[in-house]
C-alpha positions in Angstrom: 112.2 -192.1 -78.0 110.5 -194.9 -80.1 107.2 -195.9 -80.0 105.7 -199.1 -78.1 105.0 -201.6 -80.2 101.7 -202.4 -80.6 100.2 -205.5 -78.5 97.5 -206.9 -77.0 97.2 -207.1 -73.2 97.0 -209.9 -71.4 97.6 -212.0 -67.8 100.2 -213.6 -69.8 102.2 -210.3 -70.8 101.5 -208.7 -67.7 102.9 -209.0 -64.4 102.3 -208.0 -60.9 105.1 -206.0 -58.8 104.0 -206.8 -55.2 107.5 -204.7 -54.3 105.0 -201.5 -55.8 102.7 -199.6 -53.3 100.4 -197.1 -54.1 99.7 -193.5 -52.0 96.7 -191.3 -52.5 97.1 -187.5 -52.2 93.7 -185.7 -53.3 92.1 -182.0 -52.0 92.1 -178.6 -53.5 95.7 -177.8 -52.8 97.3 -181.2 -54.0 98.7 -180.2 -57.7 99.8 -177.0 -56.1 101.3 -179.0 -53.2 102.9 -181.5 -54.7 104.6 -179.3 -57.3 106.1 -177.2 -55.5 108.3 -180.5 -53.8 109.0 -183.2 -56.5 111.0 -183.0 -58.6 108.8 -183.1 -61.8 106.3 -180.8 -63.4 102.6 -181.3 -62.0 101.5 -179.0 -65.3 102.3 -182.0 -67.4 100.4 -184.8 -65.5 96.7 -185.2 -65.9 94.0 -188.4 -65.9 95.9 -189.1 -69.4 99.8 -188.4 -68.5 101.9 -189.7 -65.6 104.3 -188.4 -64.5 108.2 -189.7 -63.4 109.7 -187.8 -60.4 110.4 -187.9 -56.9 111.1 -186.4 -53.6 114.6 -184.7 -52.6 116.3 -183.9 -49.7 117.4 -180.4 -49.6 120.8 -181.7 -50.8 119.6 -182.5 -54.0 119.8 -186.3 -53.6 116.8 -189.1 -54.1 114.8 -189.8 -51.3 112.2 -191.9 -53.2 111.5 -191.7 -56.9 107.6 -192.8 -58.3 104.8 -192.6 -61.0 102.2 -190.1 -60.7 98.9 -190.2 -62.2 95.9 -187.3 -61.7 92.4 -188.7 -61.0 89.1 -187.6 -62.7 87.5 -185.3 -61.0 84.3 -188.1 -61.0 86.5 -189.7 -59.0 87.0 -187.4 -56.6 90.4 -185.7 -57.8 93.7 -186.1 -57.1 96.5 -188.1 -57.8 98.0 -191.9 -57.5 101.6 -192.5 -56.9 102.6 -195.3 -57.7 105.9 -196.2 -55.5 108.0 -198.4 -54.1 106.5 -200.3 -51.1 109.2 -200.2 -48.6 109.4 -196.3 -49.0 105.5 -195.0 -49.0 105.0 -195.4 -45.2 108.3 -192.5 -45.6 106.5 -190.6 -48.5 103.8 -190.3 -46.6 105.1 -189.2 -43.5 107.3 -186.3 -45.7 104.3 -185.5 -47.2 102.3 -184.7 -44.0 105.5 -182.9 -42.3 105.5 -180.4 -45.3 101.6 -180.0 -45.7 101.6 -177.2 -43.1 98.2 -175.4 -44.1 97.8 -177.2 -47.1 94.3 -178.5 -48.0 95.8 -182.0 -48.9 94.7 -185.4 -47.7 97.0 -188.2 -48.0 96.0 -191.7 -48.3 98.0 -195.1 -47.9 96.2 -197.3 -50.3 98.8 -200.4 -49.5 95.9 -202.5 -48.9 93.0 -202.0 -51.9 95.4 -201.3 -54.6 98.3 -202.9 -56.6 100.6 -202.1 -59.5 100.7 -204.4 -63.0 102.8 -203.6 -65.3 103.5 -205.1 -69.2 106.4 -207.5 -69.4 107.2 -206.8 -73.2 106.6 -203.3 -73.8 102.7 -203.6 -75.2 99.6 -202.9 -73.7 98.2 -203.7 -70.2 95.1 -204.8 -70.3 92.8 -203.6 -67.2 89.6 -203.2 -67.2 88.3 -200.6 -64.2 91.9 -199.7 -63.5 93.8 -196.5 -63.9 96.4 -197.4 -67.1 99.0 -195.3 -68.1 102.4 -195.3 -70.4 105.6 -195.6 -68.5 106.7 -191.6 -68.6 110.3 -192.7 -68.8 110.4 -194.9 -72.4 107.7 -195.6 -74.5 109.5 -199.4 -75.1 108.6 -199.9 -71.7 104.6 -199.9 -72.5 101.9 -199.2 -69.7 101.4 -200.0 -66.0 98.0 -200.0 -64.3 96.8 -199.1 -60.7 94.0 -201.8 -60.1 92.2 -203.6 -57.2 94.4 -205.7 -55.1 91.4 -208.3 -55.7 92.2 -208.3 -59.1 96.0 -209.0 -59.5 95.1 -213.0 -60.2 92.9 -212.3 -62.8 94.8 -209.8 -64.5 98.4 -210.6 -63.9 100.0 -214.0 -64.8 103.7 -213.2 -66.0 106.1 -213.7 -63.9 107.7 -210.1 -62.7 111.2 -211.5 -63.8 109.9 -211.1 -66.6 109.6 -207.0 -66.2 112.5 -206.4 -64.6 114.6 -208.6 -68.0 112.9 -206.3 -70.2 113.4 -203.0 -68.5 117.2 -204.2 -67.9 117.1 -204.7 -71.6 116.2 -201.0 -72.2 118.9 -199.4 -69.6 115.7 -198.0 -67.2 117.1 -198.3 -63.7 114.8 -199.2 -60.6 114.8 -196.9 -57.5 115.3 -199.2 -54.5 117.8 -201.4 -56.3 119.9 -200.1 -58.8 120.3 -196.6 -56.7 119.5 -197.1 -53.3 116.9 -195.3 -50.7 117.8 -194.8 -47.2 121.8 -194.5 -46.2 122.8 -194.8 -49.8 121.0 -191.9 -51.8 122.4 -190.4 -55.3 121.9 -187.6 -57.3 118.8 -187.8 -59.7 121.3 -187.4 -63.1 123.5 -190.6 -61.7 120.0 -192.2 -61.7 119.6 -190.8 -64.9 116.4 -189.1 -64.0 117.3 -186.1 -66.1 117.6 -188.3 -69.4 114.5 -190.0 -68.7 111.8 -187.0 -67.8 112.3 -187.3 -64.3 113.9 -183.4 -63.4 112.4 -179.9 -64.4 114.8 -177.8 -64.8 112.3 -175.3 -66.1 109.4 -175.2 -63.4 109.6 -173.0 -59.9 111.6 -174.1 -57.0 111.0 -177.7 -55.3 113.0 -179.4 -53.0 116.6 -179.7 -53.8 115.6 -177.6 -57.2 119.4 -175.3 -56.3 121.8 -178.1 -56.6 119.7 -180.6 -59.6 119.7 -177.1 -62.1 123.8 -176.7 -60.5 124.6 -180.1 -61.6 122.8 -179.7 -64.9 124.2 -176.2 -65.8 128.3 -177.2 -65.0 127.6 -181.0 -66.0 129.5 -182.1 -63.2 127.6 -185.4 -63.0 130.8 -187.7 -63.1 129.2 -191.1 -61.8 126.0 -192.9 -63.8 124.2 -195.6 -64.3 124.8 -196.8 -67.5 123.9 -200.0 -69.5 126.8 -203.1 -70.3 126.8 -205.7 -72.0 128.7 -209.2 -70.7 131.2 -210.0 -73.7 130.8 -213.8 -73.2 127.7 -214.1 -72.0 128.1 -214.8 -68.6 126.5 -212.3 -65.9 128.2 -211.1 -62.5 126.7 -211.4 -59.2 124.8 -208.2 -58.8 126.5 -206.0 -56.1 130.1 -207.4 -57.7 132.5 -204.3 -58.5 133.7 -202.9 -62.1 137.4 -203.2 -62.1 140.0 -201.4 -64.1 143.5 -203.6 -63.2 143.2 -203.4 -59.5 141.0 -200.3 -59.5 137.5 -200.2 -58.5 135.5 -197.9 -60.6 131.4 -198.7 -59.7 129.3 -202.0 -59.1 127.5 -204.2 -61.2 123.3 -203.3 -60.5 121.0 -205.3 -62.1 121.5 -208.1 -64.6 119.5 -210.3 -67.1 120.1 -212.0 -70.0 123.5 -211.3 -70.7 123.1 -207.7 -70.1 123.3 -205.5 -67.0 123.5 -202.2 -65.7 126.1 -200.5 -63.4 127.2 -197.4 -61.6 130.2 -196.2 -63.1 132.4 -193.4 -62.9 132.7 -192.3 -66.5 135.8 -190.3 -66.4 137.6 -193.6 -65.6 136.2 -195.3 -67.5 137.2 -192.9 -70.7 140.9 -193.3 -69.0 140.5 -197.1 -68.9 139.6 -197.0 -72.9 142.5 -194.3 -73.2 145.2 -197.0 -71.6 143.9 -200.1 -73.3 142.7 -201.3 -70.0 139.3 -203.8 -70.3 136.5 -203.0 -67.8 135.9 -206.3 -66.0 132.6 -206.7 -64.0 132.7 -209.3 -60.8 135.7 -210.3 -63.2 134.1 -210.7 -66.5 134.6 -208.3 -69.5 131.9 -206.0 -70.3 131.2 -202.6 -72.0 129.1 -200.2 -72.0 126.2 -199.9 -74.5 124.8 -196.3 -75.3 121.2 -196.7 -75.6 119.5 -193.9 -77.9 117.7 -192.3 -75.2 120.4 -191.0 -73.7 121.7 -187.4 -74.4 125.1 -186.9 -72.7 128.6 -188.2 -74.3 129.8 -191.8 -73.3 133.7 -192.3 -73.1 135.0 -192.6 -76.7 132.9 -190.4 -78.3 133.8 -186.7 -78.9 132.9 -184.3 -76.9 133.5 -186.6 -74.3 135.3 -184.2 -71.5 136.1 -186.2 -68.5 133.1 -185.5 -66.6 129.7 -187.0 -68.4 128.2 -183.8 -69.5 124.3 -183.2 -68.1 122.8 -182.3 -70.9 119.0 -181.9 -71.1 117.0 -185.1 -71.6 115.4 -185.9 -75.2 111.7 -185.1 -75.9 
């Protein structure tokens, strides 16, 4: 993956996502705990690390994907997970319904903390606040868990802003480009395996059986994958991907001329084969591979019908 670029943090590059929430999960057992249910490796997370993961159901399908960051042990151990909102009052209540006799405490920290995260890719500038790289990209720079007092001091870009550059970079967003609740997907459609999301090399966690399946027989047919609109218009987000009167996926998120969508790849590569465009909400578009991602796109060889899972890029 390449490197960040280099810049200097400030309220003007950084922006606060009020739709992020952050949980607490701290005692003796919590690395322990929490490894043995997400879907990432604990081993690699520390104060300097996060992580990218989430919680499964036992069908293998995302229930809630995060950030995960350890805490000194000056500040009394533990981790910070940085997730969605909506979802932590359900994180937490998983959490406590698999802690059994763990020594774990779990803490909603809705109202003292807040997520900030870099609008360009740089630096996020955060004094007294936990800062971290994005796990997923480095282009996508740092994020920092601060005081909620804080936010108007240290963010003043616009979170448009965020979401236009991660759009840019192909990274979909849990809670809007795949969905929580009634409309869950597997982690490699999310392309949680390209992007550091899955171990497949750690012990069992929930839904462990059918991620290392799908990985192993690369059966993942359906992804989200980055398009570009060929005149420069954008869809509606939500609109469908056509092929003549076929739908094939939906149009996720969009900025700047560029999107990304849920597609079924095989049908895609028999689109390309027929000399039939891909039309999203009824514009052309097509896909754009970016370099982080490992598995064959239709029209290149090795392409097989099925979008191989292959395992994600150091």
């Amino acid at each position: 993956m390449p490197d960040a670029t280099p810049m200097t943090g400030s309220p003007a590059t950084t922006a606060h996502l009020p739709d992020r929430s952050v949980l607490k999960v701290a005692g003796p057992d919590a690395r322990h705990f929490l490894d043995g249910l997400l879907s990432n490796d604990l081993d690699l997370v520390s104060t300097e690390v996060a992580g990218y993961g989430a919680l499964l159901t036992p069908q293998g399908k995302v229930i809630v994907d995060f950030f995960i960051i350890a805490l000194p042990d000056e500040d009394g151990g533990g981790f910070l997970i940085d997730v969605a909102r909506a979802m932590l009052p359900d994180l937490a209540r998983r959490l406590m319904l698999y802690k059994l006799r763990a020594k774990i405490v779990v803490e909603d920290l809705t109202d003292t903390a807040a997520v900030i995260a870099s609008v360009n890719g740089g630096a996020v500038d955060a004094d007294g606040g936990i800062v971290f790289t994005d796990p997923r990209h480095a282009g996508m720079g740092q994020r920092a868990i601060i005081d909620a007092a804080d936010v108007a001091t240290l963010a003043g870009a616009a979170k448009d802003g965020y979401h236009a550059h991660r759009i840019g970079l192909g990274m979909p967003a849990g809670g809007g480009d795949f969905g929580y609740g009634g409309q869950l997907c597997f982690p490699h459609e999310a392309l949680m395996d390209q992007l550091g999301g899955v171990s497949f090399s750690k012990g069992c966690y929930v839904g462990q059986e059918v991620v290392s399946r799908m990985q192993h027989r690369g059966t993942a047919r359906t992804r989200i994958v980055p398009i570009v609109f060929l005149d420069g218009l954008r869809a509606e987000e939500g609109s469908p991907v056509t092929v003549g009167e076929r739908i094939i996926g939906n149009v996720l998120s969009t900025a700047n001329g560029r999107g990304l969508a849920m597609l079924r790849l095989d049908k895609v590569a028999d689109a390309m084969a027929a000399g039939e465009p891909l039309l999203g909400g009824g514009l052309p578009i097509r896909l754009d591979k970016p370099a982080f991602i490992s598995f064959h796109f239709p029209g290149e060889p090795g392409f097989g019908g099925a979008a191989a899972a292959e395992p994600a890029m150091p």
